[in-house]
N, C-alpha and C positions, 0 to 999 in steps of 0.2 A: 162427817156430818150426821153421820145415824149414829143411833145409841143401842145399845143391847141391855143394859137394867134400869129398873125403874130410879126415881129419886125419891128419898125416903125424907121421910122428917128429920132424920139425925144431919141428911144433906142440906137440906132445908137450914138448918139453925149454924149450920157450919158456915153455908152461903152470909147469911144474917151476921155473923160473925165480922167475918171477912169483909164485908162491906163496910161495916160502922167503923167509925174512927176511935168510938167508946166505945166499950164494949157495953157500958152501962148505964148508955144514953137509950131513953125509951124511944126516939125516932131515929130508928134504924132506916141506913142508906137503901136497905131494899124496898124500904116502903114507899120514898120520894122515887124509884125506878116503875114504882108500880101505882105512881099517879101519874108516869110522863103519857103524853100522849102517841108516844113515839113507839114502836118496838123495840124492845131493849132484852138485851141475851148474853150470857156470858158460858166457857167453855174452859172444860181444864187443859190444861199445856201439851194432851196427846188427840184433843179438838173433839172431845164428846161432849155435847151441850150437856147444860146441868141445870139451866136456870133459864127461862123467858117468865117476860113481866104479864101482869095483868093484860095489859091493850094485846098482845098476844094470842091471850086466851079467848078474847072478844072477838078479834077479829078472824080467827080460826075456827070460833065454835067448841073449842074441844077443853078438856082440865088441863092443868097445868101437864099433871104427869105420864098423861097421853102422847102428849104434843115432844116433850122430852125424849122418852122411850120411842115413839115414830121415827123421830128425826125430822131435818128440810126436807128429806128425799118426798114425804108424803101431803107434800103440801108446795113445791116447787114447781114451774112445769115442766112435763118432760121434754119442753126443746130446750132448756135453759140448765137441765140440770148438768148433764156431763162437763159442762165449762167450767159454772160454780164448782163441783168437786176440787177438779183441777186447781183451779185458782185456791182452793181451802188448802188444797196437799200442799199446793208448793208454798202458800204462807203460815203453814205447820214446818213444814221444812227451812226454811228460812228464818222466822221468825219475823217475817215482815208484813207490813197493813196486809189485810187483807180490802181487797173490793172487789166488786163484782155488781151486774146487773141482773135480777132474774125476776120471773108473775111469781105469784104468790097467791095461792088458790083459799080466795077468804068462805065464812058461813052462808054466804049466797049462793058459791056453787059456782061464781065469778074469777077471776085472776088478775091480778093487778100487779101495774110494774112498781119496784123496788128497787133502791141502793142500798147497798149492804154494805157496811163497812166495820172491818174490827181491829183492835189491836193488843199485842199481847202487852199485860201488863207485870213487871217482876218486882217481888214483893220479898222486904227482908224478913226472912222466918220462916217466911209462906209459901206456899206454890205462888210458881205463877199461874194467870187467869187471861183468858182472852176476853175480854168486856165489846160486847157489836151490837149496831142498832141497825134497822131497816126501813128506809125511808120512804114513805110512800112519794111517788114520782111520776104519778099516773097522769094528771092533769098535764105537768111535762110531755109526756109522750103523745095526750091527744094534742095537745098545740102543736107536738111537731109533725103528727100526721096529718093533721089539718090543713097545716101549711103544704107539704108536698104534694096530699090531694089535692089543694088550690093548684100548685104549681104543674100540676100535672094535667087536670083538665083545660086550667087556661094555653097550654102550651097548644095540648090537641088541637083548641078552637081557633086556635090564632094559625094553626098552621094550615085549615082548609082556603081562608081567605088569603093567606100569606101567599099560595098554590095562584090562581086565580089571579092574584094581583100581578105575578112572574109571569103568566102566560099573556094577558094582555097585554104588558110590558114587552114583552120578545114582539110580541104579532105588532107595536105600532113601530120598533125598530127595523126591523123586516121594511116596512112601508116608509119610514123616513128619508128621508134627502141627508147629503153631508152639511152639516152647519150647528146652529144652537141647538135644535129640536132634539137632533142624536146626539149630543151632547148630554143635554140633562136625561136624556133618557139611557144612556150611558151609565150616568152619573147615578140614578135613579137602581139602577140592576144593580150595582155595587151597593145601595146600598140594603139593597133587598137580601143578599146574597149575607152581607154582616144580620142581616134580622133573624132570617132563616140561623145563622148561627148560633145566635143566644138562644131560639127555640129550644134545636135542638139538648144543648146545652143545660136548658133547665129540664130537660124531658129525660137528661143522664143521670141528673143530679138525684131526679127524685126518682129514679131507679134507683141509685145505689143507694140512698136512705131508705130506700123499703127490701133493700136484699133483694131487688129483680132483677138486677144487671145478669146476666146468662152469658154464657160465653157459646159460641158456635164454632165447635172447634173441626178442624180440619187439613189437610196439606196441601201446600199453596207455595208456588216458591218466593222466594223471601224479595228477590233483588228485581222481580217484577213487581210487587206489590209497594216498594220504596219508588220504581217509577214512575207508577199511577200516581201514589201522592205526591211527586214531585211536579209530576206536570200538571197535576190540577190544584197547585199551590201557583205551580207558575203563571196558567193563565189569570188568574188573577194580580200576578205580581209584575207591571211593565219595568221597574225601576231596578230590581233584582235580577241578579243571574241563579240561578238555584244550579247547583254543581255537584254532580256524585262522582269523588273523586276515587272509591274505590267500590267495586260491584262484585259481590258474590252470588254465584249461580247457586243457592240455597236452596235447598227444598226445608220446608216447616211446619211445623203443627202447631197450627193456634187457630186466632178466631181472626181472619183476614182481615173482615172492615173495620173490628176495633182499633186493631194494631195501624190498621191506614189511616187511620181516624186520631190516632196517639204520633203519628210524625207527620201529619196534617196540622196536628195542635203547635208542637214543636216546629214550625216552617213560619206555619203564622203568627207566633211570639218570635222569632228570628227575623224576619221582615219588619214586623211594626216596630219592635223597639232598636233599631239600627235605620232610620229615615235617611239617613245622609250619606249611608255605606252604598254599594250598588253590588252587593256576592252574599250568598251563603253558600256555607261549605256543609255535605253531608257527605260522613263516614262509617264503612263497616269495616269488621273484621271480627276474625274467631279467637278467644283464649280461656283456655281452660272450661271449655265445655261450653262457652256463651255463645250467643252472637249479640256484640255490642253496636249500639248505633248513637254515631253523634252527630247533632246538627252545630253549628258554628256561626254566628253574627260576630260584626266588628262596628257593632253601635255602642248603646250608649252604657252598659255595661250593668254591675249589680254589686252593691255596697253587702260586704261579709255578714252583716247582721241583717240581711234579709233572707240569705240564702237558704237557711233550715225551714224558711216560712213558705215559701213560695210553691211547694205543692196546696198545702191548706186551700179549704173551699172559703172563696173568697177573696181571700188575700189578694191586696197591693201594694206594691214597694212602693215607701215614701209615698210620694204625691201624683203618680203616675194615672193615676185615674183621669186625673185634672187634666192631660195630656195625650192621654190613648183611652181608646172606645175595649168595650166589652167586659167584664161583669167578672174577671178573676179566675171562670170555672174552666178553663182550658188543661190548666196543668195537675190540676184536683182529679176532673175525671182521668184524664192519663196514665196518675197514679195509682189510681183502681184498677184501671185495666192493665197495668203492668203489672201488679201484684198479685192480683188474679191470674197471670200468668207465671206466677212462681220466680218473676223478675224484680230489679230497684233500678233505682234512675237516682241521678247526682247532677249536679254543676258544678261548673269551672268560671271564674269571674272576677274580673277587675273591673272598679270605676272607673268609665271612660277608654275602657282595652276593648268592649265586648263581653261574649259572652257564649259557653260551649253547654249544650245542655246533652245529659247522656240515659239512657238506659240499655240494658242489659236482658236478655229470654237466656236462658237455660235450654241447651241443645236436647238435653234428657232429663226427664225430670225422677228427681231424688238415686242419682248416680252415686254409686257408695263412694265414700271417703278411703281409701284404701291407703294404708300409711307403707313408708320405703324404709322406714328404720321403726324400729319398737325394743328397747332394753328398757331395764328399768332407772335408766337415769339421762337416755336420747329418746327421743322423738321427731319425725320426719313425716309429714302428709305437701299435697301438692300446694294447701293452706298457710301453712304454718310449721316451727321447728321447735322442739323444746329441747333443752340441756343444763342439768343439775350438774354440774361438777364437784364431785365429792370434797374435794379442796377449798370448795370454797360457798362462802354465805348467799349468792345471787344466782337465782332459778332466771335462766335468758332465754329469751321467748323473740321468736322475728317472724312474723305473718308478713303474705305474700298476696300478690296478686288480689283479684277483686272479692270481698266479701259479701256474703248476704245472712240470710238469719239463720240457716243452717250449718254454716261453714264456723260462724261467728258461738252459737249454742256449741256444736262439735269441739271446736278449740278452748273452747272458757273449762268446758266437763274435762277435758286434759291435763289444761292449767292446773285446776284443783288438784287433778288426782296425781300428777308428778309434785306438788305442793306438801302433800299429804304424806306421799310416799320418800321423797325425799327433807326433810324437816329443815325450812330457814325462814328467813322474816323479809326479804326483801328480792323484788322483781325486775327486771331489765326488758319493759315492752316495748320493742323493736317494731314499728309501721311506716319505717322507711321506706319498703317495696309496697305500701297499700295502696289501692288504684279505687279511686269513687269513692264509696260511701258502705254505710254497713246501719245506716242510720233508722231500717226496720229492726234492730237488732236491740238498741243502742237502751231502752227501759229495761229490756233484760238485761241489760248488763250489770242497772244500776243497781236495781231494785231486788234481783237474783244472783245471779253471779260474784260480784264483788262482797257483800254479805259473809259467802261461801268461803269464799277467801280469804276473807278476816278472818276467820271461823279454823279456816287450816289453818295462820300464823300470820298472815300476810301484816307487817306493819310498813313495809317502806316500797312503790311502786314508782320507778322512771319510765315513765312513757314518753315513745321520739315520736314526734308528730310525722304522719307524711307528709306530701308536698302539696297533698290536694287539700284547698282550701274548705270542701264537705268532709272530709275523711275526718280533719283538726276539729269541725263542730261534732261530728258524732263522737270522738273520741272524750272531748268532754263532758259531753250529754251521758258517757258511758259512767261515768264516776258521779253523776248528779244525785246523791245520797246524803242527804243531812246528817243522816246518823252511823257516818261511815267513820271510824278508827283511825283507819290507815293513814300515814301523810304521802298523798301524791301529789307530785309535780311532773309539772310537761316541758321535755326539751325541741329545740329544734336541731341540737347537734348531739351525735349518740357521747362521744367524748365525755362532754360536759353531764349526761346522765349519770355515766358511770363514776366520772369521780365525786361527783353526790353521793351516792349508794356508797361507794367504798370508804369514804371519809367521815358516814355519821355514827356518832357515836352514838351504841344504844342505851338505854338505859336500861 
């Protein structure tokens, strides 16, 4: 994204060139670029700018060939620029959109937010050229801080009264008689307790919209802090039995009240949406460096095409609003604070079966990958296997146990490089033993990885779905590329994969 020489005139007319559709039409495509109102920039195919428009120059302050020669870096801000780089390298490297968010430090001396977006364009004759414009996005950004600041102070205000109204509520049930009176006042604290919740709730939300969520982190052990939330799930739940069916004497390092707070969330979506069940089930245990925890309802379940949605801020399945109280943001902040713990979370679910909801902490965080086989045609990690057999056309691949984004980037960068190293056109992806989800992973796959792929030869991939009904949506989600080559299809039985793969003829 920086440049080392200037651009000359003879640059200049080549650009003019390149743009015009005549060569010997006097309105040239650069000059309609340099009445858009837009920033508008173009880059040759190894990502050195060579050209920004007029509005550019305006709103920078500076000549054209300053601005060139500088680079983004001198005019980006510096919290925003290490990522843009990133994101530039890997869609030089790929050859795919690029986008990104970053200020943009205009002649005021100000900074303003920006979408960026480019794509490389391949031209017969020609180089190719990366063509990007940069949207101004500012007025977006103050709306959505405006709003969170709303969301934020009304939360504070509502909470001193909220305070206030609980305590003289406790102080007249203290003095009540048994009958009506402690009933609705009963009835009353319950529903203060739901109010007190969205408070909170919205006072999460507009933390993690402003990056102030913090973690507090510390060692705590595990299997007393799932009691705490269990029993102050339960005293609120007369109708349920809350059940921990298996208890590990854990010691762990994280942020305690979050994590209490993320299977507090998870108890309370397991209660309300199973009215008619009278158990939940909560489960731990350790593999492969995790410790996993599941909570379990046998209510009213969750139809497959909601299941990718249902972290989202917001979100509610079908019509379920119409039916249950509270505001969506239970499972959204959850996913913050699991992720921020270097953890994922998945479901399990059928209409009308119930419903298992899961995530996953990392025992150590960033444990090397240490492989048990490495030749140059086997591959073996606790993840995943790879095996090239010289005999034959299908590089066969079986991932193992549960993914996340490190497991899932580590195995793709092997894929490639036994792809590369070994020379075929067609893949055998085995996610028969996958357990959850990998669905943090699941853009890079599409958008990065698979590209790659192509790139080494890839034309024909069988992917075996697992069992788990999140694993089959990220697996899809992993191929979601428009401008992908390759023809993949998904089996549920590995059988039927392979006699695909062996039976097509290539062209």
């Amino acid at each position: 994204m920086k440049n080392t020489g200037k651009a000359t005139s003879h640059d200049q007319e080549n650009l003019k060139n390149d743009f015009s559709s005549n060569e010997g039409d006097h309105l040239s495509s650069l000059s309609l670029l340099n009445a858009l109102p837009q920033q508008v920039w173009t880059a040759g195919s190894d990502g050195k700018i060579d050209y920004v428009n007029d509005t550019i120059c305006r709103d920078f302050g500076y000549p054209q060939a300053l601005i060139i020669e500088s680079g983004w870096e001198a005019f980006v801000h510096p919290e925003d620029i290490t990522e843009s780089i990133e994101r530039w390298q890997e869609a030089l490297n790929t050859e795919t959109e690029y986008v990104t968010e970053f200020r943009l430090r205009f002649t005021d001396g100000q900074y303003y937010w920006h979408l960026a977006r480019a794509v490389l364009v391949k031209r017969t004759g020609k180089p190719s050229i990366w063509v990007g414009t940069n949207t101004n996005i500012q007025s977006h950004k103050d709306i959505e801080s405006r709003k969170d600041e709303f969301i934020s102070i009304a939360s504070h205000e509502l909470k001193t009264p909220l305070t206030s109204i609980r305590a003289y509520n406790q102080v007249m049930l203290r003095k009540a008689s048994d009958g009506t009176t402690k009933d609705y006042l009963l009835r009353t604290q319950g529903q203060l307790a739901r109010l007190e919740k969205l408070i909170k709730d919205l006072l999460d939300v507009s933390k993690i919209n402003a990056g102030k969520m913090s973690l507090n982190l510390e060692n705590f052990n595990f299997s007393e802090m799932l009691r705490d939330a269990i029993s102050a799930a339960q005293s609120v739940s007369t109708k349920h039995k809350i059940i921990l069916t298996d208890e590990l004497n854990l010691e762990f390092t994280g942020d305690h009240y979050r994590l209490e707070q993320v299977v507090q969330n998870f108890l309370s979506n397991a209660v309300k949406y199973s009215p008619e069940a009278d158990r939940v089930l909560v489960s731990t245990n350790i593999k492969d460096g995790n410790v996993i925890v599941s909570v379990t309802d046998f209510g009213i379940g969750i139809e497959r095409s909601h299941l990718g949605r249902l972290f989202d801020r917001y979100y509610r399945a079908d019509n379920s609003s119409s039916r249950f109280d509270g505001l969506g943001l239970g499972l959204f902040i959850s996913a913050e604070i699991i992720k921020r713990h270097g953890g994922s979370f998945w479901i399990e679910s059928e209409l009308g079966k119930g419903a298992t909801f899961f995530f996953k902490l990392p025992l150590e965080a960033d444990h090397p990958i240490q492989p048990e086989i490495k030749t140059k045609i086997n591959y073996k990690d606790r993840y995943l296997s790879i095996s090239c057999p010289q005999d034959d056309d299908i590089m066969y691949v079986e991932w193992t146990g549960h993914q996340d984004m490190r497991s899932v980037k580590h195995g793709g960068a092997l894929m490639i490089e036994y792809f590369k190293a070994n020379p075929r056109s067609k893949v055998f992806n085995d996610n028969r033993l996958v357990l959850g989800t990998w669905s943090e992973a699941s853009d890079w796959a599409a958008e990065v990885w698979l590209p790659l792929m192509e790139l080494a030869g890839l034309k024909y991939l069988a992917w075996i779905f697992s069992a788990s009904a999140f694993s089959q949506l990220s697996a899809q989600k992993s191929v979601d590329n428009e401008e992908k080559t390759s023809e993949i299809l998904f089996f549920y039985q590995a059988d039927e994969a392979l006699t695909w793969l062996r039976n097509i003829n290539q062209k």
